[in-house]
Legacy VTK file of the C-alpha trace (Angstrom):
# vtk DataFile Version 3.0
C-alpha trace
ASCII
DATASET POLYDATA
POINTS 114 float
-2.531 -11.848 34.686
-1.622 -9.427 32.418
-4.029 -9.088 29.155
-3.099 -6.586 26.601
-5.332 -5.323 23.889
-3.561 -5.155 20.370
-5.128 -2.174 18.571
-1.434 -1.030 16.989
1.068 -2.737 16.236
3.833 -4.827 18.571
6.969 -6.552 18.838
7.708 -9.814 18.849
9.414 -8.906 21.940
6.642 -7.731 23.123
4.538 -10.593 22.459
7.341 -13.037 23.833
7.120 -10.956 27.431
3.511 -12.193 27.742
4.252 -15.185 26.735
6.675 -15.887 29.206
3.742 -14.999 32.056
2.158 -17.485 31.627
3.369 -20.431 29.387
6.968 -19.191 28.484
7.061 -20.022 24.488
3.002 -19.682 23.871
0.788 -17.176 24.352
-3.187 -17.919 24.297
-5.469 -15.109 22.192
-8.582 -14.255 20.977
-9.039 -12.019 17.529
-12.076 -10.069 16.598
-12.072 -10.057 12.762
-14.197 -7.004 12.641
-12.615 -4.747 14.561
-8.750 -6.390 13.840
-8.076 -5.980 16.882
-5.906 -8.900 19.164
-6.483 -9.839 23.001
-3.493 -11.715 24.200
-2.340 -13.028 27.324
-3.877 -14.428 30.085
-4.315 -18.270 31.601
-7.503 -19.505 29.267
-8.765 -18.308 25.717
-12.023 -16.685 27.678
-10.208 -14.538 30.027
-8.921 -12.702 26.460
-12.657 -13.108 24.731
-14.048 -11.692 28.315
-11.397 -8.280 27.635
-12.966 -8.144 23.965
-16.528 -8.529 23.984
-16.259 -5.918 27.526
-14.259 -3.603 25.265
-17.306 -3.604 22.514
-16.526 -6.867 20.565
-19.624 -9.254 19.472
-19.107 -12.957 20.516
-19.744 -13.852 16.765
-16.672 -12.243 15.384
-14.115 -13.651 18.305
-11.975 -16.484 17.725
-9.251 -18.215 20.042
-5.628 -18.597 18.608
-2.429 -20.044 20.353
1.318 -18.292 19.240
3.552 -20.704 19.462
7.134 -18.389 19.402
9.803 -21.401 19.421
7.726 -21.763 15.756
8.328 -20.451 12.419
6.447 -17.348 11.902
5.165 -19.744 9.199
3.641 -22.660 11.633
3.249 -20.535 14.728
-0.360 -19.857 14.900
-2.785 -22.675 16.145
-6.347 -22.451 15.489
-7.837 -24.300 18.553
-9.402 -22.949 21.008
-12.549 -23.811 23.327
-14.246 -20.565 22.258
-14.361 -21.555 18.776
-16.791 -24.270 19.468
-19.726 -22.793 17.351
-21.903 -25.240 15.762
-24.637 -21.944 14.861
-21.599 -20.872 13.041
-20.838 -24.433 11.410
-18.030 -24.659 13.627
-18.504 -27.654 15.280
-15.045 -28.019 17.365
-12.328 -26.707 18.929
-10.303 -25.792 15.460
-11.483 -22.906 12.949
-12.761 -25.641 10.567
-13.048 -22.358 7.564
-9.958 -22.072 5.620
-10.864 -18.744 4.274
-11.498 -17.367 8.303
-7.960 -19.134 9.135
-6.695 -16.879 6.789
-8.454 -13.757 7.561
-7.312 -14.407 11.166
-3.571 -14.972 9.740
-3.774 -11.806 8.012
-4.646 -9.571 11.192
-2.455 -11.663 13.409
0.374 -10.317 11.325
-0.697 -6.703 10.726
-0.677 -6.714 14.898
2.553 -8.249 15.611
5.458 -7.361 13.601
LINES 1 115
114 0 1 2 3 4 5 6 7 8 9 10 11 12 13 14 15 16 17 18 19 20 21 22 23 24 25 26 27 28 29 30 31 32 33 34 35 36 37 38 39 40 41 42 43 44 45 46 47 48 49 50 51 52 53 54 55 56 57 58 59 60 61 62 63 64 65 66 67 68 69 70 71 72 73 74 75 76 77 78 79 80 81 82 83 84 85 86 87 88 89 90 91 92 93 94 95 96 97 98 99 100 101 102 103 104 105 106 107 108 109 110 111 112 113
């Protein structure tokens, strides 16, 4: 299980050889939106939130993401993830309920992968 750590950018190429690890089209990640950094890979959202918050990242600022790659780059992020059920941050399910911290996570999932 292969979980890389996106400091820099990467390639969609890249991104698809994880992918294809695990789930072939879809690859399961975690985003700290303080540090904009990217966790990617792995069988569940945790094992990615696990390589974070080891790596320096507070729980509070992690949130799961799916890529979907056989997507538009338009549609291909989903915002569901276990990890994001936070009802002390008035997220009470599985989705990022904030439209504004969708966006914020849109923003550094592009800056990471080109």
């Amino acid at each position: 299980m292969e979980i890389k750590i996106v400091t820099e950018a990467i390639s969609r190429e890249e991104l698809a050889t994880l992918a294809r690890e695990w789930y072939g089209d879809m690859v399961k990640g975690v985003v700290d939106i303080e540090r904009e950094i990217l966790a990617l890979g792995g069988e569940y959202h945790m094992d990615a939130n696990m390589c974070l918050t080891e790596n320096g990242s507070k729980q509070d600022t992690v949130w799961g993401f799916n890529i979907h790659l056989n997507r538009p780059r338009a549609e291909w992020i989903e915002f569901t993830s276990l990890i994001n059920i936070r009802p002390a941050q008035n997220n009470r399910g599985m989705l990022v309920e904030s439209p504004e911290l969708q966006e914020k996570i849109r923003m550094i999932i592009n800056k990471r992968i080109l």
